[in-house]
C-alpha positions in Angstrom: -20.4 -51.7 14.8 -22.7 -54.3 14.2 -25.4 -55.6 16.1 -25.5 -58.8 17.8 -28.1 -61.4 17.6 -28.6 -60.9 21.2 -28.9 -57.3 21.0 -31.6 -57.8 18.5 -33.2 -60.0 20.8 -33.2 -57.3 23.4 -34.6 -54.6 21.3 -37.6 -56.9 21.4 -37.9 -57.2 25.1 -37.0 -53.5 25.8 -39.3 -52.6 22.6 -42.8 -54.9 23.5 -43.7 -52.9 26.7 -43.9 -49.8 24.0 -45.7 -51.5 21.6 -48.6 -52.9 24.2 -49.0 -49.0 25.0 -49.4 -48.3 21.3 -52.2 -50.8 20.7 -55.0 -48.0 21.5 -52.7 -44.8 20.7 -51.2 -43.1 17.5 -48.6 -41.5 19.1 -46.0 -42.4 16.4 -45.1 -39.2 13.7 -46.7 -40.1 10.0 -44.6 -41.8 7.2 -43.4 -40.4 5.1 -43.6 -37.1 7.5 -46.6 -35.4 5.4 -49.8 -36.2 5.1 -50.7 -35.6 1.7 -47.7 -35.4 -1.1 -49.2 -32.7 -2.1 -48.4 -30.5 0.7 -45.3 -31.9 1.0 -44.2 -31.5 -2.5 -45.6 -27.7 -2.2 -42.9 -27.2 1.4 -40.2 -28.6 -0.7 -41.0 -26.1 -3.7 -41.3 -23.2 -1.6 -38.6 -24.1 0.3 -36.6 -23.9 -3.2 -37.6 -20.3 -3.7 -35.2 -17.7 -1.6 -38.6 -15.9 -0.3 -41.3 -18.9 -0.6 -43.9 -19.1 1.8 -44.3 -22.2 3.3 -47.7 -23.8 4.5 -47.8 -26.0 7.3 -48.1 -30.4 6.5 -51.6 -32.0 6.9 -51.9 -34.7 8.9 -54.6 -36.8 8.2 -57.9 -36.5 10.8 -59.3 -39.9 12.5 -57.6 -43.1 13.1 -59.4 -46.5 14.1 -59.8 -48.0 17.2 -56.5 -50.1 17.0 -53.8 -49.5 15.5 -53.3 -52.1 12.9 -49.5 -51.8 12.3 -48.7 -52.4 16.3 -51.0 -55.4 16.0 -49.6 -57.2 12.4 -46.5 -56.7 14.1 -47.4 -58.1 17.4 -48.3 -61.0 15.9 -45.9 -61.3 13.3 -43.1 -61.3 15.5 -44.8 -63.7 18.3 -45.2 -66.1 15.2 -41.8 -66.2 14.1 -39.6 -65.8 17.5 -42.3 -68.9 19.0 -41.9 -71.2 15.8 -38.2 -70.3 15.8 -37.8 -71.6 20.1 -39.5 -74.6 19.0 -37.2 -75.5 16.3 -34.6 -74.7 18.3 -36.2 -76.9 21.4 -36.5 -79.4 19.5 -32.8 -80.2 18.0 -31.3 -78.9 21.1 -33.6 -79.5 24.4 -33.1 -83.1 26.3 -35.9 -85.3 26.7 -36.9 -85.2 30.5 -35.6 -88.3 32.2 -38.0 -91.6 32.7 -37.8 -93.8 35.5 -39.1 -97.3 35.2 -41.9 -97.6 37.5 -42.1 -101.1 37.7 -40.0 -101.4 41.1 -42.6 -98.8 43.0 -42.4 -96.3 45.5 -41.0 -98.4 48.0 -37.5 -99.2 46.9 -35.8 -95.2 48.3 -33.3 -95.5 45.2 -36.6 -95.6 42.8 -37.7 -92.6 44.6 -34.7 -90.5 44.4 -34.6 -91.1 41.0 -38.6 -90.6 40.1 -37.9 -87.4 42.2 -35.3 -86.5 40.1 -37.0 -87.1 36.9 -40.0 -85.0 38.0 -37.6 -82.0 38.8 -36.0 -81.9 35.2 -39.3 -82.4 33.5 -40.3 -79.2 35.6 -37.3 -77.2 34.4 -38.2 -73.7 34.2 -35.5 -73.3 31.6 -37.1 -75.5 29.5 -38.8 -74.3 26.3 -42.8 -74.9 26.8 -44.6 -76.9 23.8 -47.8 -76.9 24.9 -49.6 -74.0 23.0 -52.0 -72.9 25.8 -49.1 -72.2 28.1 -49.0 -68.5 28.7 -45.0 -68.7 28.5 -45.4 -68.9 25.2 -45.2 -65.1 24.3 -42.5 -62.9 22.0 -40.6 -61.9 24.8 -40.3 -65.5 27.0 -39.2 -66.6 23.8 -36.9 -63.5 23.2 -35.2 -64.1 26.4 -35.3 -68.3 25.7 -33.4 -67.4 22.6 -30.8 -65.2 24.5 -30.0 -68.1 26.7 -29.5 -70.5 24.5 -27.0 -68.2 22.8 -25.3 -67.6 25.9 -24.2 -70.7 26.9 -23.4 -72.4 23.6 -21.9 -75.4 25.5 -24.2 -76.2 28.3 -22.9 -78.1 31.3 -25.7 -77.7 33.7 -29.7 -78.1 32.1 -31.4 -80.0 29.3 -29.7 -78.8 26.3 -27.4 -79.6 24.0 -25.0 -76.9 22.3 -26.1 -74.7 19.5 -24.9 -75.6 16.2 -23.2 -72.9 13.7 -26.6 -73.5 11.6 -28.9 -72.6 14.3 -27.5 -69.7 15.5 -27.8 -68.5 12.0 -31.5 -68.8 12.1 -31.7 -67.2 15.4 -29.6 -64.5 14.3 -31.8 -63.7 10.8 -35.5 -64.2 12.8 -34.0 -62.0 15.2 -32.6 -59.6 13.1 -35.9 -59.1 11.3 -38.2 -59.2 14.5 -36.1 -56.5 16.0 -36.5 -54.3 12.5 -40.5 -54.6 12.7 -40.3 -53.6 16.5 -38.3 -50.5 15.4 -40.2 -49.8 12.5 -43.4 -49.4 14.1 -42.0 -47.9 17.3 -40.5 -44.8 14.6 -37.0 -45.6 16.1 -35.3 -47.1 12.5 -35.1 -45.0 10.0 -36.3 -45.5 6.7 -35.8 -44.4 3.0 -39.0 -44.2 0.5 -39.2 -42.5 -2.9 -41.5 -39.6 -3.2 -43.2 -38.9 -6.6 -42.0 -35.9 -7.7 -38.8 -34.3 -9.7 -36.1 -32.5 -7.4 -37.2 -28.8 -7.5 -33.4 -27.8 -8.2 -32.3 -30.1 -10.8 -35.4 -31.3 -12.1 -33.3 -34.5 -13.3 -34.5 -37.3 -10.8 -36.9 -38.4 -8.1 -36.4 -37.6 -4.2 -35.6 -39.3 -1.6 -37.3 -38.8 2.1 -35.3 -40.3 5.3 -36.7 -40.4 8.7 -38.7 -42.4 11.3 -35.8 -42.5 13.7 -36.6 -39.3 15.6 -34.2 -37.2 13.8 -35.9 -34.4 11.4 -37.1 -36.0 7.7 -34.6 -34.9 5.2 -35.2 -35.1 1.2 -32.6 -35.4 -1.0 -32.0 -35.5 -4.9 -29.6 -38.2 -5.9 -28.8 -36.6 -8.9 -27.7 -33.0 -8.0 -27.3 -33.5 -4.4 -30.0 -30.9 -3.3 -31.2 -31.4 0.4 -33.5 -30.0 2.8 -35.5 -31.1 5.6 -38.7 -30.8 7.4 -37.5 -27.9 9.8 -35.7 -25.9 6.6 -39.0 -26.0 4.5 -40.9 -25.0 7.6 -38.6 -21.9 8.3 
């Protein structure tokens, strides 16, 4: 089933709370699972041998004060899913209504309407340009995003519908921010080449899978030979 622009959107809201916590922590399982290749190749060797002995994976000691990968992300996806609502703002979002002052406030229609105009400038539903507003985060712009996609022929607010074009572009930045927030979180998983022969066949490279909190498997594409972390640690 494939996922929805929305849904990507989402895994970016649900996903950001987890990623602040991550700033200071390295709670997230090593890529590819060992340490060192060498360890990793010597599992996967053992693990070939009926009666191998099998030492456990390294991980590697001291990590700095930040983790780096939450914070490219971070501001990776801010970047894009802001620069996106802005495009999107400005094709789509009405101009607030003017009133001609000219009349003054004593004429009640002139009020109404100055009233009026001052209340659709103040739309909270409108996207904010102003860079120092504190709206102007991944996730107000996440959930912006989702709205706009929900009600792609507006009756009621300052917008005009979506065309076929932008929601394409919502649906790729989307797409890509929701992969980063996955990525670093461990919950996608991932594919890498590990440099060495298959043990078995000897005719071709591995293959590690993991990240998405199922065990690491390795696997020769030529012979078909598999294993994963919890077989070469028996």
């Amino acid at each position: 089933m494939n996922t929805t622009p929305r849904q990507h959107l989402q895994t970016v809201i649900t996903g950001w709370p987890h990623l602040a916590d991550m700033l200071d922590t390295h709670t997230a399982a090593p890529w590819p699972p060992a340490g060192r290749y060498t360890d990793y190749e010597q599992a996967l060797l053992d693990a070939a041998r009926p009666l191998g002995t099998v030492r456990e994976l390294e991980v590697p000691a001291g990590q700095p004060p930040l983790n780096l990968d939450v914070v490219d992300t971070a501001r990776t996806v801010t970047i894009a899913l802001t620069e996106t609502a802005d495009r999107i703002a400005s094709a789509v979002q009405r101009a607030p209504l003017s009133v001609d002052m000219g009349r003054g406030w004593s004429d009640q229609v002139h009020q109404q309407a100055a009233l009026l105009a001052a209340k659709d400038a103040a739309d909270p539903r409108r996207w904010p340009y102003d860079p120092t507003d504190p709206r102007r985060t991944a996730v107000f712009a996440a959930v912006w995003l989702q709205q706009r996609l929900d009600d792609p022929s507006p009756q009621d607010g300052p917008f005009r519908p979506l065309t076929t074009q932008q929601v394409e572009r919502i649906a790729r930045v989307a797409a890509e921010a929701a992969r980063r927030i996955d990525t670093v979180l461990a919950t996608a998983r991932r594919r890498e080449r590990l440099p060495m022969a298959c043990p078995h066949c000897r005719k071709a490279r591995l293959t590690v899978e993991g990240g998405d909190g199922q065990p690491p498997a390795v696997q020769c594409g030529a012979c078909g030979w598999t294993r994963t972390t919890q077989e070469t640690a028996a």
